[in-house]
Structures are given as structure tokens and as C-alpha cells.
C-alpha positions in Angstrom: 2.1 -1.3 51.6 3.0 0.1 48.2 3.1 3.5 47.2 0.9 4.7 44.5 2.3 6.4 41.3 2.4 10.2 41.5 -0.6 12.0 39.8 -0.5 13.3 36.6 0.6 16.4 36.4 -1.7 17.8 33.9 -6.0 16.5 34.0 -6.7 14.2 31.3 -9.6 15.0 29.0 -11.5 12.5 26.6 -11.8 13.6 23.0 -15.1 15.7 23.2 -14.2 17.4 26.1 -10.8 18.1 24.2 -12.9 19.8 21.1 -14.8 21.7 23.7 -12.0 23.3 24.9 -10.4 24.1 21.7 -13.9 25.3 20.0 -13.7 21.9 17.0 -15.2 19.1 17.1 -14.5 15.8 18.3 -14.1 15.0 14.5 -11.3 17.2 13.9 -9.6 15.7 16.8 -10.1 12.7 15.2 -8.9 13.5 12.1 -5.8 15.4 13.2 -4.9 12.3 15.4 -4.8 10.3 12.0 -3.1 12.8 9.9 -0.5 14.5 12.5 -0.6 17.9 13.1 -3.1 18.5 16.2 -2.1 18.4 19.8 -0.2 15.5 21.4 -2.2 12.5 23.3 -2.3 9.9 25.2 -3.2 6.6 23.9 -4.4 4.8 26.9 -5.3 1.8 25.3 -6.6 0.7 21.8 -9.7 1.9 22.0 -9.2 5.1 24.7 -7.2 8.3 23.9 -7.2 11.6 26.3 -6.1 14.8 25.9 -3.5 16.7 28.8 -5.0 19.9 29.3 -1.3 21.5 29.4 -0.9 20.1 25.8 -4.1 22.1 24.1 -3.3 24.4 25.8 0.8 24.5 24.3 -0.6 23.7 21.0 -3.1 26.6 21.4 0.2 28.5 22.3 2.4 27.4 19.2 -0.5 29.1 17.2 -0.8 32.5 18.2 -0.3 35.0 15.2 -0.2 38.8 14.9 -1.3 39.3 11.9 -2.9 37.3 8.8 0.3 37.4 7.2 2.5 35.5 9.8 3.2 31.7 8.8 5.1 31.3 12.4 7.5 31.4 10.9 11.5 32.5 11.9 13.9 33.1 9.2 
């Protein structure tokens, strides 16, 4: 019997389920996954990408600001 490979740890979502969640659309996803700068993925195959719900959510994270002003910035 073999043993199955441990769950991931995080649910995957598909790319419109992704947008939903972050409030953009699928689109933006789209175009962030071609230019850099959105939230990590998996590339499941050629054609099938999915989104860890723990990495919108860090990505959400990495953007908080308290004012208009802040760039995120530490100098």
C-alpha cells in the first residue's frame, strides 16, 4: 500500500476565485502573473495556475499602509 502525499497545507484557488478574494479581476491576476509583482502561484501545468490562499493573503499583508504617504518603505 503506498502512502499518499501530505495535503497541502494551504486550499488552492483558480484564478477567478483568486480575484474574488482580493476584490480585482481575474485580468489583473493575469497581468501581474506576466509582469511580476502580484502574489506567488502555483503553476500546475501549462495551461493551469492556482492561487494558496496563505499567499493572497501574505501579499495582502505586505501591503498594509498607514497613511497615503507610506511607500513601505524602511530606511
Amino acid at each position: 500500500m503506498t502512502s499518499l502525499p501530505p495535503a497541502p497545507t494551504s486550499p488552492l484557488l483558480t484564478t477567478p476565485a483568486a480575484a474574488r478574494v482580493l476584490g480585482h479581476s481575474p485580468r489583473s491576476l493575469e497581468s501581474w502573473r506576466y509582469r511580476g509583482g502580484g502574489p506567488r502561484f502555483v503553476r500546475v501545468s501549462a495551461r493551469s495556475v492556482r492561487y494558496r490562499l496563505a499567499d493572497l493573503e501574505a501579499w495582502i499583508e505586505e501591503r498594509l499602509r498607514v497613511s497615503t504617504s507610506d511607500n513601505g518603505r524602511t530606511e
